[in-house]
C-alpha positions in Angstrom: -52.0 -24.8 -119.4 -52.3 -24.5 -115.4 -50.5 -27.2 -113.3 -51.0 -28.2 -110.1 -48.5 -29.7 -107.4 -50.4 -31.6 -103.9 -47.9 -33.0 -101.8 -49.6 -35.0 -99.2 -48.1 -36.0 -95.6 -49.5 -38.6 -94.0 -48.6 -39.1 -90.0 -48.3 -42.7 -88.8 -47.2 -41.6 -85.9 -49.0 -41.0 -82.4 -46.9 -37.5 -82.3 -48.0 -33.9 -83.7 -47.3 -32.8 -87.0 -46.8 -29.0 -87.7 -46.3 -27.4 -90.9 -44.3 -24.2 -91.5 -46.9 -21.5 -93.4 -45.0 -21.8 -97.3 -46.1 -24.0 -99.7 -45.6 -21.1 -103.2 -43.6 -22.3 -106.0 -40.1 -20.7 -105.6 -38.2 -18.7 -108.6 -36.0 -20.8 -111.3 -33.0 -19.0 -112.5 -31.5 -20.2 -115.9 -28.5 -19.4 -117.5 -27.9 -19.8 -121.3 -29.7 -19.0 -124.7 -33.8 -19.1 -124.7 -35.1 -21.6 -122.7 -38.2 -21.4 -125.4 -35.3 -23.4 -127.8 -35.6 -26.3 -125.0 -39.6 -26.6 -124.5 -38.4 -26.7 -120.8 -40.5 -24.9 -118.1 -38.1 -25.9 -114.3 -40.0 -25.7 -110.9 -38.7 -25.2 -107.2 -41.4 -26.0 -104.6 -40.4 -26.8 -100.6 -42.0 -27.7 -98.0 -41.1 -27.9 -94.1 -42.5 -29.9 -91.3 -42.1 -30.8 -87.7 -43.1 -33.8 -86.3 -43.0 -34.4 -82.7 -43.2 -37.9 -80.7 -43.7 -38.7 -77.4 -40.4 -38.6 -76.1 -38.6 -35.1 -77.2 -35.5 -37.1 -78.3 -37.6 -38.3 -81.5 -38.6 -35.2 -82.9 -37.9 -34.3 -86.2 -37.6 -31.0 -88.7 -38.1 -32.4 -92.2 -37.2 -29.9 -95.1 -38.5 -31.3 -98.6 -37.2 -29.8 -102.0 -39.0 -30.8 -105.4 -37.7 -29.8 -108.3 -40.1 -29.8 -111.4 -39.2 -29.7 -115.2 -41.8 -29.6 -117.5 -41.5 -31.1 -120.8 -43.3 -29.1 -123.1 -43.3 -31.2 -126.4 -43.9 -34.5 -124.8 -46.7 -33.5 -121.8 -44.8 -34.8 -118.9 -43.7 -33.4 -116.1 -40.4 -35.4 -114.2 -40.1 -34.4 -110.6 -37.4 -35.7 -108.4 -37.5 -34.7 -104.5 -34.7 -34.4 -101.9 -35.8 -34.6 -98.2 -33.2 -34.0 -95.2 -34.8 -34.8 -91.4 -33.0 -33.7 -88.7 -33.8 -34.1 -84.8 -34.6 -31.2 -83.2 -32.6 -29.5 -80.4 -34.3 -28.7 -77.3 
């Protein structure tokens, strides 16, 4: 079974957007017993962009974290994201 994750940013903006060059899943550590026991398979994907507005005092760095758990038994996968945005410093 091959999954795939598409996270799409739209800008509504008039400013640039700018993407850092990542995007590959990141490695899931797990402590305990065999995970096979759980039918769990956990993801760790980010994602960073910049997006810039007309004035400098409006631009942003936005750092996105999804975290993916796959549910083997049932076919679902639950994702729940975290995004931080803060301005960027001249």
């Amino acid at each position: 079974m091959v999954d795939n994750l598409r996270l799409v940013v739209r800008n509504l903006s008039s400013g640039t957007l700018e993407f850092e060059p990542e995007g590959y899943p990141h490695p899931v550590f797990v402590q305990g017993r065999d995970l096979g026991e759980l039918a769990l398979r956990p993801g760790h994907h980010e994602i960073t962009f910049r997006l810039a507005g007309d004035e400098p005092a409006v631009a942003v760095e936005v750092r996105v974290v999804l975290a993916t758990l796959r549910l083997l038994d049932q076919g679902k996968v639950r994702i729940t994201a975290q995004a931080i945005a803060r301005p960027l410093v001249a």
